[in-house]
Each structure stands twice: as structure tokens, then as C-alpha cells.
C-alpha angles and dihedrals in degrees: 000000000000110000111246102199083068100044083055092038092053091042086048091058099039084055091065097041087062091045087046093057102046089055101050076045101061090034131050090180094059092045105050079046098051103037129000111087130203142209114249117211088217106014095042119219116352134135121300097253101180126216121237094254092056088050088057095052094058098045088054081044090070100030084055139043101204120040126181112199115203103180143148121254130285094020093132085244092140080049100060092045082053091053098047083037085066095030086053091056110034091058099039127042129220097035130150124203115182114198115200116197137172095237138011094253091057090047100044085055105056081058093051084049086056096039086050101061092037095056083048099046111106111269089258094063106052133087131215118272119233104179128011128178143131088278104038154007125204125181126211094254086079089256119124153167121221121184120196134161123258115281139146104265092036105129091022100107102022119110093211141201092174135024114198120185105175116201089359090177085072102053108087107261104227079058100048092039089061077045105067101031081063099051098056101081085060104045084048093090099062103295124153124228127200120190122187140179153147104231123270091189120252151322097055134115086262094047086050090047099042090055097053089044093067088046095057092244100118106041086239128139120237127212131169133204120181126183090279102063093075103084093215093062114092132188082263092060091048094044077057105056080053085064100036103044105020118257098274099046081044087061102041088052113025102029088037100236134154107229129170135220097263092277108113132116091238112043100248091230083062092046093050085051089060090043087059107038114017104036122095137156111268113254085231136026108197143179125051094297099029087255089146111082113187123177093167131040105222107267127220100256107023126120111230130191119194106198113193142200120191128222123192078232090223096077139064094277133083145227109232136167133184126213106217126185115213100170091112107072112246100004118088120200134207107219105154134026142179147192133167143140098238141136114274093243094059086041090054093056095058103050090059097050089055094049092049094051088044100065102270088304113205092256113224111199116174103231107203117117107317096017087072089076093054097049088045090057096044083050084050088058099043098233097180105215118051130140128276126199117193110246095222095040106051105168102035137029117158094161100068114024113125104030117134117259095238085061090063112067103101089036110112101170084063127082113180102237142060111265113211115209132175092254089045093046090057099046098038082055080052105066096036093065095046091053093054086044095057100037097251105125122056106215101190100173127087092210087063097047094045090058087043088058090051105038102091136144124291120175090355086307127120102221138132122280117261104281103026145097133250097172089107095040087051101042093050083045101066092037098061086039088063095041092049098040108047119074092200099064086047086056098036081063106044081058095055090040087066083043099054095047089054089058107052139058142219108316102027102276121142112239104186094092090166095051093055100052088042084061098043093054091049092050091054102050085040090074128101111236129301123272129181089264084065090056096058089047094056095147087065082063 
């Protein structure tokens, strides 16, 4: 007779086998915990115990499709994507993970990670291999991992489930870029892509995407590891790296920061100051694509520029404008800003709708080529305080500045707009970067710092790096040179300073009630008449 004790042992255990499965299979975490080993470099084999920050990073690999890694060195980063990577395949069939690597080494490895915890998985969990070499391994359940080296078509012809690009600020950007253009057909169809890197300063496709990342404009993830989130790193290890690598290469590869050569507009010690201390999130993203960043609603009183730079809106610029408030003297504060591809008409009109809710703000339009149709549709509807540059004196015009447009028909010296010159364009850089320098310009948006950190000299020329983007660099700039360089406006505000402390009380609250809705209802019937880009600026109205 068959013994009993062993029927129930062996049901028992097949019980828990069961039970076993379905939990490595819900979980990845559980699984690379429980049962995937990995070869120390120190330590040797051992199981794979996660920290708490590469938990993290799975977990935010299935809430979100495309995750961008920004970490320091040595984290085991390339590690974890290997182990979802198998997990992926062993518990659902027909899936595809494509590893992109620098070099071949670096590639053939990720798959030796992966060969390694499947040959040490328990017999019952794993499935039968089908194919197994340096550059793949495909199991019989149709799911499979391929490495290869960075080139041009890689992607193209992959139907993918994962895309992993491991240290993408090393592969030449012209290369990644194609990349990742390629892979997007097939990651169309509900793929994943993790991209991950130490940072190789600026100026590269993962420093770009990165940026806009942070920004909301490329639907990645970001997540950033830095040295201390390994729990074994001390402030003695990182007092080390000083030592061993030199402070700024310590930065760049164990506090994951971008950091240039030196050869930014803006000194990056100056720019992190403003990352810590100036940059917050907006009170209110508005438009269709969130392209409208306010910090502060207008306030009975204030003095307000709009400086504003003009895009055909069909290429790869764009029209942007900052709000900046100049009523303390001295201080200037960004409190708007906005950036869009989008036609000058449209672009025109929003202008006007902003500098009418902002108090008749003095609007800046830069006039050369294309900015011409958006001053002669500000002049069509009569707003009543646009800029003048004098036509003899370019760069500087500290005489008429501020002078209503209706004033200035007959006026031939004159010419609405602000002309950039060569001469213009260096001095009013100029001024930009001594007013970061000395504190005196509160930059509040992390879309304007991110092209500050990539606008640096190139030939002798201060410009944005290939790839990027100055439109928000060049439109602040000519805001703060005509802030620092007319005495008017300095005046003007001294003026409305007096104004607006004779209509508060203690604690900074407006008391003329009546006064603000009067204005509001002005604003509103002030406006020409509504378009669909209104609509998606409702909070103007």
C-alpha cells in the first residue's frame, strides 16, 4: 500500500510550490528576493537582497511605462533591469526585452547577469530554453532577451516589451537619438523603456531628456539616485571620492548631477543655488499641454514686464514670454512663464490677454523677422503700452522707453519692438548673468534653469548647445536689460511702489475690494474676441 504520510507530504509540497509561483509571479520584487542570486563583486554569489532604492525602481517600473534613471555609479542599477528583464520573461510568454549597450563587453554582460539567476533559479521555475548564447537568451515560452551594442537601426525591427538602454549619456547622441526614434513604433503598442545612466555632463541626448523630463514634456519618469541611497556609503566614502576622483567629477558621478566644463553662461555653482533655493513647482499649469507656468496671480499695484521672444511655431523653436514682476527695487521676480510651439496670431493674443491681466504690463516683443506679426497685431488691438526702441540708438535707450503707443505716430526716431543686435545680444547676456550672480533675479521655473544650464559659449558665442533650446534664456534676457538699463521704468516703479503701500495694510493684504473687481471686469471686456486658445487659458478670463 501506498504510504500516506508521503502522498500528503508530496501534495503538501506541491501546494507550496503553487503558492510559491503565483507569488514570484505577481511580484518581481518578491521573486528577485526569494530566489535569483548574483554575483558580488566582493561578496561573491549570494541572493539578490535588494535595497530599498532598487525596490523602488521596480515598483515605478510597473506603475509607469517610460522611466528615465539618473544614478551614481555602482548602485546595481544594470542589475535590477536584468532581473525584471528575466522575471518579465519566465511568467508571460511572447515577450521581447532589448538591451542597448556602448560596447559589446558591457552588452554581453547584462545577458550573463540574466543567464546567471536563471541557471540558479529552483528547477520549478524555470522554463525550457530554446535558444542560449553571449548575445541572447530565449526560452521556449516565446519570451526572450537580445544585447547589442548601440547603433543606429538598433530597435528598428524589434517588436518590443522592454527597451533597455543601459548608461545612454555615453552613446553618441546623434546614434541614441535614431535609437530611440526607431523604437517607438514598437513601443507603441504598450512596451516599457528603461533608461538609465550616470551622468556624462551636458549637452547629450540623456542630459536633453532628462531635462524635459523634469519639465513634464516627454511623458518619462524620472528617478534619481544619488551615492546615499546605497545603505553601505557613508559621509566617509563620499569624503573619499572627493579625494579619488577630484570634487567636480565626485559630483557628476556619485551626487548625479549634470555638471559642465565651466563653460556656461551662468557659473553652475550659481545655477545649483537657484535649484535649491529658488525652484518650485507653478500654482497653476495651463493651456492644452500645460505650456502656462504661474507662481503668482497679478496684484493690484505691481509693476509687471512681459518680455517675448517669437517662433514661426512650425519649426523647432519656440515662442516664449516671462512675467516679471519689478515692483521691489532692485529684485526682479519671475512670476509667469510660457512656451509653445504655436502661430503668431494665436501667440499675439496671448500675449494681450496676459498684459491686460497683468496690470497693463510694459510688452516686450522682440521685432526681428517673425516678431513683426506679432507687434502688428498687438498695434491692431491698440494695447496701449508696448515697447519702443529707438531706431538710432539700438542697444541702449534710456530716454523713451515707456511712452504709450498712441503717443508715437508722428514719432520717426521710434520703431515698437525690441531690436537685437550683436552688440545688444552681448550686453543684454551680460546682464543676465550678473544679476544671477548677485542674487538679483528670482528665476522660479525649472524649464528656464534647465536651458540656463545648457546655453554656454561656443566660438567665443554665448548660444544654446546642439539640440537645445535658448527661447527662455533670450526672452528673460531682454526682459532684465530693459529693467536694468531705463531709468523710466525705475522711476515708473518707484511711483507705484508709493501706490501700492498706500493700498495695503499690516500684513500685506489689499483692501480696495472695489478697485480689484472694477479691474477685473475691465480686463475682461477689454479682450478681443474669444478663440479656441482662450479657451484653454481660462484662468486669464
Amino acid at each position: 500500500m501506498p504510504d500516506n504520510t508521503n502522498i500528503q507530504d508530496e501534495s503538501k509540497f506541491k501546494e507550496i510550490i503553487v503558492q510559491e509561483y503565483l507569488k514570484c509571479a505577481k511580484n518581481p520584487v518578491y521573486f528577485l528576493r526569494r530566489y535569483c542570486m548574483i554575483q558580488h563583486p566582493v561578496k561573491g554569489r549570494m541572493l539578490f537582497n535588494l535595497f530599498d532604492c532598487q525596490v523602488d525602481l521596480i515598483n515605478q517600473l510597473e506603475q509607469f511605462d517610460y522611466n528615465i534613471v539618473l544614478k551614481s555609479r555602482q548602485l546595481g542599477i544594470s542589475t535590477v533591469g536584468a532581473g525584471y528583464s528575466l522575471w518579465l520573461m519566465i511568467f508571460h510568454a511572447d515577450k521581447s526585452v532589448l538591451a542597448i549597450a556602448t560596447k559589446a563587453d558591457i552588452a554581453k554582460n547584462i545577458i550573463t547577469k540574466v543567464r546567471f539567476m536563471y541557471q540558479n533559479l529552483p528547477s520549478w521555475l524555470r522554463e525550457d530554453i530554446g535558444e542560449n548564447n553571449k548575445m541572447s537568451l530565449r526560452l521556449k515560452n516565446g519570451s526572450q532577451i537580445k544585447a547589442i551594442t548601440s547603433s543606429e537601426d538598433s530597435g528598428r525591427s524589434e517588436s518590443l516589451s522592454l527597451l533597455l538602454i543601459d548608461e545612454a549619456a555615453f552613446i553618441t547622441s546623434s546614434i541614441v537619438e535614431k535609437i530611440w526614434t526607431s523604437a517607438q513604433q514598437t513601443l507603441a503598442t504598450g512596451g516599457k523603456a528603461l533608461v538609465l545612466s550616470t551622468p556624462n555632463g551636458q549637452g547629450n541626448w540623456f542630459h536633453r531628456m532628462w531635462s524635459e523630463a523634469e519639465t513634464g514634456e516627454n511623458g518619462f519618469n524620472t528617478i534619481k539616485l544619488p551615492w546615499y541611497v546605497h545603505p553601505e556609503r557613508d559621509d566617509a566614502w563620499r569624503l573619499a571620492q572627493d579625494r579619488l576622483l577630484g570634487k567636480q567629477m565626485a559630483a557628476q558621478e556619485c551626487d548625479a548631477d549634470f555638471l559642465s566644463s565651466g563653460a556656461t553662461l551662468i557659473e553652475p555653482s550659481d545655477l545649483e543655488f537657484y535649484n535649491k533655493n529658488y525652484i518650485c513647482d507653478p500654482i497653476i499649469k495651463d493651456g492644452i499641454e500645460g505650456e502656462f507656468w504661474i507662481w503668482e496671480q497679478p496684484i493690484i499695484g505691481h509693476l509687471y514686464i512681459i518680455s517675448a521672444d517669437v517662433a514661426r511655431g512650425d519649426g523647432g523653436d519656440y515662442s516664449a514670454f516671462h512675467i516679471l514682476d519689478i515692483l521691489e527695487m532692485g529684485v526682479v521676480k519671475q512670476v509667469g512663464e510660457y512656451k509653445k510651439k504655436i502661430s503668431t496670431d494665436d501667440y499675439a493674443r496671448v500675449l494681450y490677454q496676459t498684459g491686460k491681466r497683468y496690470n497693463d504690463a510694459l510688452l516686450i516683443v522682440e521685432n526681428a523677422s517673425i516678431g513683426w506679426a506679432v507687434i502688428t497685431k498687438l498695434i491692431e488691438y491698440r494695447y496701449d503700452n508696448l515697447y519702443y526702441t529707438n531706431r538710432e540708438v539700438t542697444y541702449l535707450d534710456l530716454d523713451q522707453q515707456v511712452i504709450k503707443g498712441n503717443d508715437l505716430k508722428n514719432t520717426n526716431d521710434m520703431v515698437p519692438g525690441f531690436t537685437t543686435s550683436k552688440r545688444s545680444r552681448d550686453l543684454m547676456l551680460e546682464k543676465l548673468e550678473e544679476c544671477i550672480r548677485e542674487k538679483q533675479l528670482i528665476i522660479q521655473s525649472k524649464r528656464t534653469l534647465n536651458e540656463l544650464y545648457s546655453f554656454v559659449w561656443i566660438n567665443n558665442k554665448a548660444q544654446s548647445m546642439s539640440g537645445y533650446n535658448d527661447d527662455l534664456v533670450m526672452s528673460i534676457a531682454i526682459g532684465i536689460w530693459v529693467r536694468e538699463t531705463t531709468l523710466r521704468i525705475r522711476q515708473y516703479g518707484m511711483q507705484m511702489t508709493k501706490v501700492a503701500l498706500s493700498n495695503v495694510r499690516k500684513g500685506g493684504v489689499y483692501t480696495n475690494k472695489s478697485f480689484q473687481s472694477q479691474s477685473e471686469e475691465y480686463w475682461t471686456n477689454k479682450l478681443p474676441a474669444s478663440t479656441k486658445e482662450d479657451n484653454d487659458l481660462k484662468w486669464l478670463l
